[in-house]
N, C-alpha and C positions, 0 to 999 in steps of 0.2 A: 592630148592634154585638154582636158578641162576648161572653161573659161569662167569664171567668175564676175556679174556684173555687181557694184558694188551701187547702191542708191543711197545717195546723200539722205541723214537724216530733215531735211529741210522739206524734202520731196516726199517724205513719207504720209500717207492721206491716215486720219482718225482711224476709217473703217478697217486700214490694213494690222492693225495695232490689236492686240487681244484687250477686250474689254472687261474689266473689272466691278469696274460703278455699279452695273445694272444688279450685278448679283450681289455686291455689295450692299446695294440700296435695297435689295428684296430681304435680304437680312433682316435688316433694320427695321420693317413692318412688322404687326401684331399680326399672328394667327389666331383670333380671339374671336373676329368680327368686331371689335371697338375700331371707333374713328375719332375723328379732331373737332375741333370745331367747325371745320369747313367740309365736313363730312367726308372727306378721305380719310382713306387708310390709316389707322395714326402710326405714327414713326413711332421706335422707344427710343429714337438719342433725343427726340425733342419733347414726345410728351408722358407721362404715367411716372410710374414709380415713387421717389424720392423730389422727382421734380414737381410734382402732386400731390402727395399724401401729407405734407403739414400744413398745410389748408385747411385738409378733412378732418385732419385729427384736433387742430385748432378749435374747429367750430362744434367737436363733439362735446371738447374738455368745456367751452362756455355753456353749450345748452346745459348740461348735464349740472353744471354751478347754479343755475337758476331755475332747472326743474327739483333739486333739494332745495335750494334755498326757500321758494314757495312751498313745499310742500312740506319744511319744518314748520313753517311758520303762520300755517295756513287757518289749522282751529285757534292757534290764541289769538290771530286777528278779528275771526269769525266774531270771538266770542268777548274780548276787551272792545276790540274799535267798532265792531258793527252789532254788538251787544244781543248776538244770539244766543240762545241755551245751548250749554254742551252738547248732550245730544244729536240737536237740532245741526252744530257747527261738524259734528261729527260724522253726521249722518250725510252733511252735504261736502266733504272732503272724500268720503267713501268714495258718494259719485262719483266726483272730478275723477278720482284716481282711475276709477271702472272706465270709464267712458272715453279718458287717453288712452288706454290699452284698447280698448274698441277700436278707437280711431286708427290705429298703426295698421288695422287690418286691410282700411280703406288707403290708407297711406300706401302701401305696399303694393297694393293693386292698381291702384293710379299711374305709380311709378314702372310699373312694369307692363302694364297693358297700354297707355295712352302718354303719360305726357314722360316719360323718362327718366331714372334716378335723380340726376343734377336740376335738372328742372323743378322736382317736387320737392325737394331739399332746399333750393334757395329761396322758392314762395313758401314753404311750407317756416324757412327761416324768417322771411320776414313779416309772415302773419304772427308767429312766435314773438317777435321783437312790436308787434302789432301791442300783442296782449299783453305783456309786460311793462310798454310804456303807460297801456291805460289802467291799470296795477298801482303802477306809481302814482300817476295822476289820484287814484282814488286813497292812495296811504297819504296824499301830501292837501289835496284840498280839503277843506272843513267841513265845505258843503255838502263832500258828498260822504259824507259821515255823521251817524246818528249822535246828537249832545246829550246832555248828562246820563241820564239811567234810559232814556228812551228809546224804543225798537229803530233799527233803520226805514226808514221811508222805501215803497215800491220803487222808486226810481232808484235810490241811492243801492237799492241789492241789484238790480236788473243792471247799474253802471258794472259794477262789482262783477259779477257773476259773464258777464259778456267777454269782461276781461281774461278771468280764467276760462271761458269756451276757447277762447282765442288761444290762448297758450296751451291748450288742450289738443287743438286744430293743428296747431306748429308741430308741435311735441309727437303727432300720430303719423306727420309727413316725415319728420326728420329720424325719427329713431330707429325704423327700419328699414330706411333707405342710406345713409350716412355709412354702414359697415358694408354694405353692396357695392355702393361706389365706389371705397376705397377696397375692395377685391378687383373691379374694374381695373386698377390702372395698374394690374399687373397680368401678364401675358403668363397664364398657367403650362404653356406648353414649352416656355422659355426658361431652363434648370436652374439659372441667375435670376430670373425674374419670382421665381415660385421661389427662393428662399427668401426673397424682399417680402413676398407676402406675409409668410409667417412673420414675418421682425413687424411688419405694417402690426399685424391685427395682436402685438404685444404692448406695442406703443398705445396702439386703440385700447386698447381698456388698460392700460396703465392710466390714460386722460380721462378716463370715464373716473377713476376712483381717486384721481388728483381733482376733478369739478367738482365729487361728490365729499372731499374731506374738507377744500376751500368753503365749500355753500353751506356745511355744515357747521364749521368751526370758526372761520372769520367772518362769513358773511353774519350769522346771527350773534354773533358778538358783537357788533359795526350796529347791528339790527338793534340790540339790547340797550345797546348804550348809546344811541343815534335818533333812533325810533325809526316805525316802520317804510318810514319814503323814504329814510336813507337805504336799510336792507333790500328795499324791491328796487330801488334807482341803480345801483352800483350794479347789479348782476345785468340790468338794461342797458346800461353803458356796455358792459364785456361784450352782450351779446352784439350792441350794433355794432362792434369792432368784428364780432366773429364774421355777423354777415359780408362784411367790407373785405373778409379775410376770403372767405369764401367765395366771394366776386372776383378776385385778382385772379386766384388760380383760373380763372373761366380758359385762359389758351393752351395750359399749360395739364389740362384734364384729357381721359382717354371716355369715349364716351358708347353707350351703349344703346344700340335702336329698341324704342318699345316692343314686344314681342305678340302684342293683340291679349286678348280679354284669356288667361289660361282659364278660367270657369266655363265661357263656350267651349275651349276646346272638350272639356272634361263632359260636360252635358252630350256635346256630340258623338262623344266614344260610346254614352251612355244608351242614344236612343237608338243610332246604328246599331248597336250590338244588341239591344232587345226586339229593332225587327227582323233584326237577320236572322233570330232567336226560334220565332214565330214563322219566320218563312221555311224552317227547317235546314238552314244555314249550318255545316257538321265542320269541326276543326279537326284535321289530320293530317300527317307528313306531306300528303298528298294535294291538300290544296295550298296552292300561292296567297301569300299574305302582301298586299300593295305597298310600295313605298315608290315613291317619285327617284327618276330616275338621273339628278343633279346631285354634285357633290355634296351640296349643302342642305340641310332637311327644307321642308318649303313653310316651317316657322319661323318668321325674320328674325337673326340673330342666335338662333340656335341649329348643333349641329345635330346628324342621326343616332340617334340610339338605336342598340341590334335589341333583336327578339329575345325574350325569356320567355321560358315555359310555365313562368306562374301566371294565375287569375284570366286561364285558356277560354273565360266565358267572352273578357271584352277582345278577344284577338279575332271574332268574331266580325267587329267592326271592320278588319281592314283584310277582311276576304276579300277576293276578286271575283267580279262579276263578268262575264262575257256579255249581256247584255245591257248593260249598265253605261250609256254613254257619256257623261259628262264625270270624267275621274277625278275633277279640281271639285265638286262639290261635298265641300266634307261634312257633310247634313245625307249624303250615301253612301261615300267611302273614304274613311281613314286610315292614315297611314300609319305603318308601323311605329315611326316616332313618335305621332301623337296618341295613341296605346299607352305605349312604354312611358310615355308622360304622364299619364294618369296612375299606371301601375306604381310608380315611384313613389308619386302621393301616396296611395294607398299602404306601403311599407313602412312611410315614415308616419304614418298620422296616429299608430298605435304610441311609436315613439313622445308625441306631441303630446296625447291625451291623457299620457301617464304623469305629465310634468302637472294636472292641472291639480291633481291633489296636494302638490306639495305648494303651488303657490295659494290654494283655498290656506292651508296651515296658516302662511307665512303672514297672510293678508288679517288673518285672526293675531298677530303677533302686533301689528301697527298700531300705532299711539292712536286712531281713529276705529280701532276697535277694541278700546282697549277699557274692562268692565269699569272703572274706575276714576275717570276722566280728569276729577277733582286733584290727582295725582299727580298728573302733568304740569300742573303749575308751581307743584311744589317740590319737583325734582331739583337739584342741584348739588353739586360740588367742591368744597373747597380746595381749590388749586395751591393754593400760595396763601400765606398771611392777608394778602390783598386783594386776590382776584378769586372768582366765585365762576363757573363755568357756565356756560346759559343752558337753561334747562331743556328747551329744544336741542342741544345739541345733545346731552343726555338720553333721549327720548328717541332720537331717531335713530 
């Protein structure tokens, strides 16, 4: 017979115990490469999601209230308070408008090469909130407004116009950085987290067209009947609350490492593959194409892409050399992912360049290109027996 010894639970040690936790807890990390603020791994029961994303979507719905609210309101200021020629008010709203959209480009590259989404978003928010307060300051002091029928003084447009660079500045950091981030705080490889994304990015431009019918409709009616320090004040109030808003979430964000300059990479894939071109460098089943031999690509933050067989001119770059000693320099050999990273660009930028005809239309459609300009002031209305709609909200 058998003996059985029995061990009191009391004497039982941890190690003897099947453990759970660990695999528990590896759960609960992103497979994304996002981390925390303390730059671990970020957990999802503590940070991204839902515990995140009204922060984000907060600070889009205010920007977005005060980049229409400005840009309703932008030529009749130009042209009642700072007593420019239409034209002339017209001609320099153009710019503002061109030169934001310029700006996003640099916004986007900052944010992704060097100083990181959240990072660019919340200076990028506060230089915004920069330009807006000195907006107001210029709607509300006298001085720095031209009197009766007389042109504005150099100082009093260069107060002016610094103001809108500023808001210009903000508006190029935040607007293509804001829908990134909040893709960030969801773990795409996680089937509960990927359906929060899409609800994320419904709410997000739900808030975009709830900022853009407030700044349109109540802000310049508040503007009309107020005058203009109150319409540029009140959208600077939202936004310092956005900012404030956007600050809180700072522990509660999943955060993403800058990935280095993607133009050098892009240039790199370019000159490799035209000397390897000249060296008589041949692409075929036959030769090995390099990639580093870690799980993770060796561009921080991102993972491997596998080979396609389209644009076999730049796969050239990342042939293998037998005499080639130093394989981390990628100024002589690239790797497959950073290839396919450029190839990717190249698939979508027909996509990109096709959209620009239709925003050339759209941009002929705007009240600041618009043949008639004398029109604008005299849009309006009637709502009600008593109320008269304001004509910028008309117009935009």
């Amino acid at each position: 017979m058998t003996n059985y010894q029995l061990i009191p639970a009391t004497d039982l040690k941890s190690e003897d115990l099947p453990s759970s936790s660990s695999s528990s807890s590896s759960m609960d990390l992103v497979t994304n490469g996002s981390v925390d603020f303390r730059g671990r791994v970020a957990n999802k029961r503590k940070t991204g999601g839902w515990r995140a994303t009204p922060f984000i979507i907060a600070n889009e719905a205010a920007e977005r209230l005060s980049a229409f609210t400005v840009s309703a309101s932008l030529v009749l200021y130009l042209t009642k308070e700072m007593k420019e020629s239409l034209p002339d008010a017209a001609t320099h709203v153009s710019d503002w408008v061109g030169a934001t959209y310029l700006l996003m480009l640099l916004g986007a590259f900052l944010a992704d090469a060097y100083l990181g989404r959240y990072l660019t978003v919340i200076l990028s928010s506060a230089v915004y909130l920069v330009g807006m307060v000195l907006l107001t300051v210029s709607a509300s002091a006298d001085s720095l407004r031209p009197k009766g029928t007389s042109k504005a003084t150099p100082g009093q447009s260069a107060f002016l116009y610094c103001a809108l660079a500023l808001v210009a500045l903000g508006t190029g950091g935040v607007k293509p950085n804001v829908p990134s981030f909040g893709a960030d705080q969801h773990d795409e490889n996680d089937e509960k987290e990927l359906g929060y994304k899409y609800t994320f990015f419904n709410f997000f431009f739900l808030s975009i067209k709830v900022g853009a019918l407030l700044g349109l409709t109540v802000m310049v009616y508040i503007e009309q009947e107020k005058g203009y320090a109150w319409g540029f004040g009140l959208p600077t109030v939202i936004m310092f609350v956005s900012v404030l808003i956007l600050a809180a979430g700072f522990p509660k964000y999943r955060y993403k490492k800058p990935m280095g300059s993607v133009f050098t990479r892009f240039i790199q894939v370019f000159v490799v593959s035209v000397r390897n071109h000249f060296r008589g460098v041949q692409v075929n089943p036959e030769v090995k194409l390099y990639e580093v031999a870690t799980e993770e690509s060796d561009i921080l933050g991102a993972r491997k892409l596998s080979h396609t067989p389209q644009f076999r001119f730049l796969d050239k770059a990342a042939c293998e050399d037998p005499e080639l000693s130093d394989v981390k320099n990628r100024w002589e050999l690239c790797t497959v992912t950073q290839v396919e990273e450029l190839k990717t660009f190249l698939r979508v930028f027909p996509v990109w360049a096709s959209t620009i005809a239709l925003s050339l239309s759209l941009a002929q459609q705007s009240p600041s290109s618009s043949p008639n300009p004398k029109s604008w002031t005299a849009a309006s209305a009637q709502t009600s027996p008593s109320h008269q709609a304001p004509c910028k909200s008309l117009r935009s």
